[in-house]
C-alpha positions as CSV (number, residue, x, y, z in Angstrom):
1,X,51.3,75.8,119.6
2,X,54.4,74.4,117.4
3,X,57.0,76.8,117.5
4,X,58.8,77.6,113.7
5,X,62.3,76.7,113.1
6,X,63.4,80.3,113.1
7,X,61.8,80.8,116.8
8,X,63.7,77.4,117.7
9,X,67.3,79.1,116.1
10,X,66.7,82.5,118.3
11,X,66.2,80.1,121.4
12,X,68.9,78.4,121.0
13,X,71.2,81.9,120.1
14,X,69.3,83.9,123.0
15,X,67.9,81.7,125.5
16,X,64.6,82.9,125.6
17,X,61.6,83.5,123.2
18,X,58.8,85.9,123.7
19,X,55.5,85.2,122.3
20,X,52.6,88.2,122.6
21,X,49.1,87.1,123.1
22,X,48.8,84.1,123.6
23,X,46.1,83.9,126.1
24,X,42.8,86.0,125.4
25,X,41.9,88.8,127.9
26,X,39.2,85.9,129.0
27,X,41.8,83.5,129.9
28,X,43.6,86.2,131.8
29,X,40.6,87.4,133.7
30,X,39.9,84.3,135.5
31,X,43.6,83.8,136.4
32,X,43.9,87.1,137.5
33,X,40.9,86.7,139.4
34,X,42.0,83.5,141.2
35,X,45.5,84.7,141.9
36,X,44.0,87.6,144.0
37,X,41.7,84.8,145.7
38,X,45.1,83.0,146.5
39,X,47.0,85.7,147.9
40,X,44.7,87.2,150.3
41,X,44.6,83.8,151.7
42,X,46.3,82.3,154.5
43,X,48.2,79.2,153.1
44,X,51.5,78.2,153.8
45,X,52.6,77.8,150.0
46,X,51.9,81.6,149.8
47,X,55.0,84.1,150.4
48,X,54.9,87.6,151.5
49,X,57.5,90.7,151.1
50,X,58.6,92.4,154.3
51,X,56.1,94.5,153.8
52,X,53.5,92.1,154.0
53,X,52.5,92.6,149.9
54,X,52.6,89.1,148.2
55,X,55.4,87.8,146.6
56,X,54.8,84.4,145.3
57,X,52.4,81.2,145.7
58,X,53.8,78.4,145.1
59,X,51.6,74.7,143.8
60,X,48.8,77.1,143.0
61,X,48.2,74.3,140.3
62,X,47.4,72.1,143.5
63,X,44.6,74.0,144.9
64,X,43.0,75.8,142.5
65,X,41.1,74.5,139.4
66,X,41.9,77.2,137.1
67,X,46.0,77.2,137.4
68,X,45.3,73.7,137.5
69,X,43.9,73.8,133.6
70,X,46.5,76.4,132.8
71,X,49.4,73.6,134.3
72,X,48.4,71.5,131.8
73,X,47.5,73.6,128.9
74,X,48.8,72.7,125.5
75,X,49.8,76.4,124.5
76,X,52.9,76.1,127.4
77,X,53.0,72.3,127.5
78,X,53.9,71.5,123.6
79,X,56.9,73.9,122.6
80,X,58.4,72.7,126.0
81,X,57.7,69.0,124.5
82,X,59.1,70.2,121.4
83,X,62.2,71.6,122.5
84,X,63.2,68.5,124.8
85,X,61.4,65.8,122.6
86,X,59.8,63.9,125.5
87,X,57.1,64.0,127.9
88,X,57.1,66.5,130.7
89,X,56.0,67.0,134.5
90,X,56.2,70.0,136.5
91,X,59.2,70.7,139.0
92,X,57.3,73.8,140.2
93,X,54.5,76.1,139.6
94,X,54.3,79.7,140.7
95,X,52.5,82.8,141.1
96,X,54.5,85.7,140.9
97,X,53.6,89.3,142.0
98,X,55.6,92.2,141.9
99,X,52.8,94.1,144.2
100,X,52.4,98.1,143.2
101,X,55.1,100.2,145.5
102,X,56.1,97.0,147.5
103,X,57.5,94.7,145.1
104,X,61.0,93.7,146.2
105,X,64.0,92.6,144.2
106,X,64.8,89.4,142.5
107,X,68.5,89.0,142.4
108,X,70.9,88.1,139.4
109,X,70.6,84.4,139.4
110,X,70.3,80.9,137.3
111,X,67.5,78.8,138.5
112,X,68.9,75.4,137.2
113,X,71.6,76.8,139.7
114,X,69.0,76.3,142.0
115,X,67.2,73.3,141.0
116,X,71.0,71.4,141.1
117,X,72.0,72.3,144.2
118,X,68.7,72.7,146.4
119,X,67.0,70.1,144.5
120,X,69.3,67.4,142.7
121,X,68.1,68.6,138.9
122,X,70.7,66.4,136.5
123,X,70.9,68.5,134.1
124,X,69.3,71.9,132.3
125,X,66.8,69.9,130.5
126,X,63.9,72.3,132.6
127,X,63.0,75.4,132.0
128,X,60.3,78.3,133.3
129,X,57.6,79.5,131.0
130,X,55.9,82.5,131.7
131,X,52.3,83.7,131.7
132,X,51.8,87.6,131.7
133,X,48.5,88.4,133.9
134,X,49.0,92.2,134.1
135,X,50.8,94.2,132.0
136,X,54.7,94.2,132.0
137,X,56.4,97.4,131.2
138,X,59.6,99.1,131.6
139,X,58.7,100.7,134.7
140,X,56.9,98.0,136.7
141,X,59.8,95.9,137.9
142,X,60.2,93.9,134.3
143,X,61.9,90.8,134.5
144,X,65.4,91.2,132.7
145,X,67.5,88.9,130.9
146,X,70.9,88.4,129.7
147,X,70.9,87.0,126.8
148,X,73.3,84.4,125.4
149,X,74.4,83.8,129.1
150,X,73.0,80.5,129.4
151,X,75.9,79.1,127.2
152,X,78.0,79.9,130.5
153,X,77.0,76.6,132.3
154,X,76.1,76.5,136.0
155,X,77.9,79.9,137.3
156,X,79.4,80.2,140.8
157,X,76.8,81.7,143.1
158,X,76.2,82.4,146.7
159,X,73.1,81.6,148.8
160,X,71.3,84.9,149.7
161,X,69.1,84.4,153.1
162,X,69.3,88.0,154.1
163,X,68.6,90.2,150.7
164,X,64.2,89.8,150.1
165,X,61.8,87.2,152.0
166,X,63.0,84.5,149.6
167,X,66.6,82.7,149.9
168,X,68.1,82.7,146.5
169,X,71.7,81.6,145.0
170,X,73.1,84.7,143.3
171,X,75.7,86.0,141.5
172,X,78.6,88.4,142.2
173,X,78.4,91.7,140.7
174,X,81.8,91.0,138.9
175,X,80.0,88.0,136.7
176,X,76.9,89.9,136.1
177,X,78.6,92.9,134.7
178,X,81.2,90.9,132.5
179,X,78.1,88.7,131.0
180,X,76.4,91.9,130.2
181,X,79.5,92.7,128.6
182,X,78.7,90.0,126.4
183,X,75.2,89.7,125.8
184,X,73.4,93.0,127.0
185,X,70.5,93.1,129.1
186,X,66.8,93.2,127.9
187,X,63.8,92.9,129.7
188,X,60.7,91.5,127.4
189,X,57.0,93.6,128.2
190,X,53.8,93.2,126.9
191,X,50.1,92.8,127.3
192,X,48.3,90.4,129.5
193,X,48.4,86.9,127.9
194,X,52.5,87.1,126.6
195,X,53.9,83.7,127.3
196,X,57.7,84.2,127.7
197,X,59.9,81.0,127.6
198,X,63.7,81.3,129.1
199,X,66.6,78.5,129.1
200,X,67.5,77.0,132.4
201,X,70.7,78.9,132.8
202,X,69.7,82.2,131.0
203,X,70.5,85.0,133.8
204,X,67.9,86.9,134.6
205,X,66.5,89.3,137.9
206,X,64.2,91.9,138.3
207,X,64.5,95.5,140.1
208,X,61.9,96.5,142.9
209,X,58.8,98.4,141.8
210,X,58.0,101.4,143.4
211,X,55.0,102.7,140.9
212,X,51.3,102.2,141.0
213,X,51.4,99.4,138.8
214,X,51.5,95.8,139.9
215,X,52.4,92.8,137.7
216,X,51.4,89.0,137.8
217,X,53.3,86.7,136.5
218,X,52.6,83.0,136.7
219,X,55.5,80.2,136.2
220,X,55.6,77.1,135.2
221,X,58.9,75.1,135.4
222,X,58.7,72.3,132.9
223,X,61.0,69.5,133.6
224,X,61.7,66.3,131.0
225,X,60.7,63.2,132.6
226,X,64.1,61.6,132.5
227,X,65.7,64.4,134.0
228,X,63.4,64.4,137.5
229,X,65.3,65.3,140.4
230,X,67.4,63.1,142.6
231,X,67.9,64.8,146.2
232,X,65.0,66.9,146.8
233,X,66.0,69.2,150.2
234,X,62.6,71.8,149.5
235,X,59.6,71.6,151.0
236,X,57.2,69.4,148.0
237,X,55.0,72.5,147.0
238,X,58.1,74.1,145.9
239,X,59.9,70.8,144.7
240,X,57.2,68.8,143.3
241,X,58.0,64.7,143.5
242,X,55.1,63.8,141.5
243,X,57.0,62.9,137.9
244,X,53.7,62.0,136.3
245,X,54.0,63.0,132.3
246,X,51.9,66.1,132.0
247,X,48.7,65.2,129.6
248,X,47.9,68.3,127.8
249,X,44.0,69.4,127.6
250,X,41.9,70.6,125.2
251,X,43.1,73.8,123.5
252,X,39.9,76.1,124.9
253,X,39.6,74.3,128.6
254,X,40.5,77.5,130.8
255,X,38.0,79.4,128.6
256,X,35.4,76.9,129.3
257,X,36.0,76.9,132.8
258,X,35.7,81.0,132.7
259,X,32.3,80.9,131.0
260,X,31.0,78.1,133.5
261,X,32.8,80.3,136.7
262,X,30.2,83.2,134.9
263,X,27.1,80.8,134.5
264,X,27.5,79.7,138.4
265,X,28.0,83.4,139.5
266,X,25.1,84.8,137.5
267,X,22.5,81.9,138.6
C-alpha cells in the first residue's frame, strides 16, 4: 500500500491518516479470534483493568503466528517505510481492548514522550499504526486525537502510576485544553479492518466505555532502524531490543494462514 501525495500532505498538516478497510472481514476474523485466545490466558505480557477485563497484551507478535504475519504485513509496514524512507523494526506490538462496560481510560498523552524518557527513543522518527478488530464508534470509548499537536514537540508530562492499571506520562489539563484550542479534537471510527496511522507526538487518549460494545485495537509501533533506542528501562516485551529490519510478506499471508487455521479445524 503506497500512500498518494495528498494522504502524505494531510499527515504532515494533521498528524494522522485514517484509511477504511484495509483488512477483509477474513483477516479480521482470525485476529479477532486469536486475541480472545490471548487474553483469557495467563501470560505475563497480558495486562488487566482493575476490574479484571483485559486491557492490553503486549509482544503478541512473539507468541502467536497470526499477529506475527500481521507484524510484518506490507499493508502497515510500507507507508511507514515510505514516510521515514528506510527500513523498519518494531519498538512494540500491542493488543488493545477497551472491554464492553469495563474499559478504563487512557489519559491525554504523547507516546514518543514515552518512548524518550522510559525507553531512550532519539528522536520521533516511530510512530503507532492501528488495526481496527471491532468496530470503533463514538460511543465505545474511541480513541481521540488532537490534531496538529504533534508540531508541539515533546510536551511537559507527569508520570501517572495511580490513574488505570498502566503507568502513563500525561499531560496537565491546562495543555490539553489550550492544544484543543488549536487543533480540535476528533476521534476516527469505522469498520473492522481501518488501519489508522498517527505521528509520534500527536496527542491523543481515550474515555472509559461503559456500553455493551467492546473494541480491539491492535498496535504496532514502527521504529526506523537508525533511530533504535539507547537506554531501554522496560521490561523487552514492551521495549523490544531486537532492531532486525522488518521484511514485509506476501500481500495475502494472514488470509492464507486463515484458510489453512479452517482446513486444520474442519479435518
Amino acid at each position: 500500500m503506497i500512500l498518494t501525495d495528498a494522504q502524505l500532505r494531510d499527515f504532515d498538516e494533521q498528524g494522522y491518516l485514517f484509511l477504511p478497510g484495509c483488512f477483509t472481514a477474513e483477516e479480521v476474523g482470525i485476529l479477532r479470534d486469536e486475541a480472545r485466545r490471548i487474553y483469557a490466558s495467563d501470560r505475563p505480557e497480558v495486562w488487566r483493568e482493575t476490574s479484571g477485563a483485559p486491557r492490553t497484551a503486549f509482544a503478541a507478535h512473539t507468541y502467536n503466528e497470526a499477529f506475527r504475519i500481521l507484524g510484518r504485513h506490507p499493508r502497515l509496514i510500507g507507508p511507514v517505510e515510505q514516510l521515514f524512507g528506510e527500513k523498519l523494526y518494531m519498538h512494540q506490538f500491542k493488543v488493545n481492548a477497551k472491554a464492553a462496560f469495563d474499559g478504563e481510560v487512557w489519559q491525554w498523552h504523547q507516546d514518543y514522550g514515552t518512548w524518550a524518557r522510559d525507553d531512550g527513543m532519539p528522536e520521533p522518527r516511530a510512530m503507532n499504526i492501528a488495526v481496527f478488530l471491532d468496530e470503533v464508534m463514538p460511543i465505545n470509548g474511541p480513541l481521540m486525537l488532537i490534531p496538529k499537536s504533534h508540531r508541539q514537540g515533546v510536551l511537559p508530562a507527569g508520570h501517572d502510576t495511580r490513574t488505570t492499571s498502566y503507568p502513563l506520562w500525561t499531560l496537565d489539563h491546562d495543555t490539553v485544553t489550550r492544544l484543543a484550542a488549536e487543533g480540535g479534537i476528533v476521534a476516527p471510527t469505522g469498520k473492522p479492518g481501518g488501519v489508522l496511522m498517527f505521528h509520534g507526538n500527536l496527542v491523543h487518549g481515550s474515555a472509559g466505555n461503559i456500553t455493551p460494545y467492546g473494541r480491539t485495537i491492535v498496535y504496532l509501533t514502527l521504529c526506523a532502524v537508525s533511530n533504535h533506542i539507547r537506554k531501554p528501562t522496560r521490561p523487552e516485551w514492551i521495549a523490544h531490543r531486537d532492531f532486525t529490519p522488518i521484511e514485509p510478506l506476501s500481500d495475502d499471508a494472514l488470509a492464507q494462514y486463515a484458510r489453512k487455521r479452517e482446513e486444520r479445524t474442519a479435518a
